[in-house]
C-alpha positions as CSV (number, residue, x, y, z in Angstrom):
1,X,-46.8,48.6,1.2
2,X,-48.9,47.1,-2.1
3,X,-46.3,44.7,-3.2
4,X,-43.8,43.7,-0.2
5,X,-43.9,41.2,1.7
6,X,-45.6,41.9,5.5
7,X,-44.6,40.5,9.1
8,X,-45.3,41.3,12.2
9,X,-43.9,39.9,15.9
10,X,-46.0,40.5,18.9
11,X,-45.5,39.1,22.2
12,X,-48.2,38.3,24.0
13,X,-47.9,39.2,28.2
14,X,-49.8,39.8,31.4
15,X,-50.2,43.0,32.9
16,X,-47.4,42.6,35.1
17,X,-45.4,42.0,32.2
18,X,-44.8,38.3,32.7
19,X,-45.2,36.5,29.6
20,X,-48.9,34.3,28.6
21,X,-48.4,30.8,27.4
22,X,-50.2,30.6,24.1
23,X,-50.0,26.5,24.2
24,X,-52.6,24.9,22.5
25,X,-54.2,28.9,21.1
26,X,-55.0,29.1,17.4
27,X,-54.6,32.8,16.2
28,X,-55.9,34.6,13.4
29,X,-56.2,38.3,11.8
30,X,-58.3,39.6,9.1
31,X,-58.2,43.0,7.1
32,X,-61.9,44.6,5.7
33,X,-62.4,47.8,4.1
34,X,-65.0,49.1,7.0
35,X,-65.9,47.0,10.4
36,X,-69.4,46.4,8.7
37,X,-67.9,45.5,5.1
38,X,-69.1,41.2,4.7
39,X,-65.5,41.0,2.6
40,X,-62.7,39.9,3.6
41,X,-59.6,41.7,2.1
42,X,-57.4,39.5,3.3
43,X,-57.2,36.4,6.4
44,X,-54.6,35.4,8.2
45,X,-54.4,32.6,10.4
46,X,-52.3,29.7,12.5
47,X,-53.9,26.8,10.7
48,X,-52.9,28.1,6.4
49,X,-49.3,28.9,8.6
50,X,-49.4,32.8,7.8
51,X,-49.2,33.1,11.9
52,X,-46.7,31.3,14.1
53,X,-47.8,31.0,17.3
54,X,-44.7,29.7,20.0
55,X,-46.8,28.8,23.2
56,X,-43.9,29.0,25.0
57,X,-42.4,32.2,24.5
58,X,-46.1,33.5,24.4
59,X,-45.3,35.0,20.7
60,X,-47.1,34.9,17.4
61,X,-45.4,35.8,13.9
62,X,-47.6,37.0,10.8
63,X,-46.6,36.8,8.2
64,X,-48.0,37.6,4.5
65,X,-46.1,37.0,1.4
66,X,-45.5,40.0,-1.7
67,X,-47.7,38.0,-4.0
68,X,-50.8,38.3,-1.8
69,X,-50.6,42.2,-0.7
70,X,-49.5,43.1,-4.5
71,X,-52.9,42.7,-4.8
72,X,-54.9,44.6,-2.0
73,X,-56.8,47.7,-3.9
74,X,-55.4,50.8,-3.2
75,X,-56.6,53.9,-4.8
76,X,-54.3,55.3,-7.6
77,X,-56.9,58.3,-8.1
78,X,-56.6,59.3,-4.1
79,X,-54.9,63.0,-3.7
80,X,-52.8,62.0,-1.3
81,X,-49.3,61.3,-2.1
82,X,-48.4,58.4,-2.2
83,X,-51.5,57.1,-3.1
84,X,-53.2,54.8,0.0
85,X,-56.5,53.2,0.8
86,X,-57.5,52.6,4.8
87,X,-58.8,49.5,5.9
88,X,-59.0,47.6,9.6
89,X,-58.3,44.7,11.1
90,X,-58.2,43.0,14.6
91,X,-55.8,39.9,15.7
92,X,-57.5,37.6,18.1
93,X,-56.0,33.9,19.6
94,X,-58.6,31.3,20.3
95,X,-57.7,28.6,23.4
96,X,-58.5,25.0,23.1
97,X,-62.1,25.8,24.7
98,X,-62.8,28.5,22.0
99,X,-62.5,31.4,23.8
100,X,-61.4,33.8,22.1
101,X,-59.2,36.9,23.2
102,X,-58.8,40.5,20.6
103,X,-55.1,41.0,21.2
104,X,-54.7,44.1,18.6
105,X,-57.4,45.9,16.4
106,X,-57.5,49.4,14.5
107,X,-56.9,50.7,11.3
108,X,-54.2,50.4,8.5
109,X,-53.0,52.0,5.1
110,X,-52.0,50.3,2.3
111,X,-49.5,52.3,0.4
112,X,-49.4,52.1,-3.7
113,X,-46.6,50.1,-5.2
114,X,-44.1,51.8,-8.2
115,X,-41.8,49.5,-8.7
116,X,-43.9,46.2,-10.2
């Protein structure tokens, strides 16, 4: 939703179900309007501390404050009700060689806010 505050939890595991050690990974997530679009809506990452990431536990929070997603576009002239505007993202972590693993990807709405 425009105008709350967003956080996510994901736990990162193997296919067994045993968890991955994220020790010394980076991690970061950014929204766009279309895969192709060269702007970024909005950038999340380990390193301005809007993602946690607990090696240990093999876990990574996001987090994005009200102030930032009270200002992601959404359009107030769409039909549907309430008003949202689609955009995508992907989450990848990055290990201390820079390889770099897409953990989650697709697409997300972004509700209109009414209460300001």
């Amino acid at each position: 939703w425009q105008g709350s505050t967003f956080g996510m939890n994901v736990s990162v595991q193997y296919a067994n179900g045993s968890t991955q050690s994220l020790t010394g990974y980076s991690a970061r997530m950014q929204i766009r309007s279309t895969y192709g679009s060269a702007t970024v809506t909005e950038s999340l990452t380990s390193s301005n501390g809007e993602i946690t990431v607990d090696g240990t536990n093999g876990t990574l929070v996001l987090a994005l404050p009200a102030v930032r997603t009270k200002d992601i576009f959404v359009d107030l002239n769409d039909s549907s009700k309430p008003p949202r505007t689609k955009y995508v993202y992907d989450l990848e972590i990055v290990d201390n060689a820079g390889t770099v693993s897409k953990l989650l990807y697709g697409d997300l709405s972004v509700y209109g806010e009414v209460t300001r």
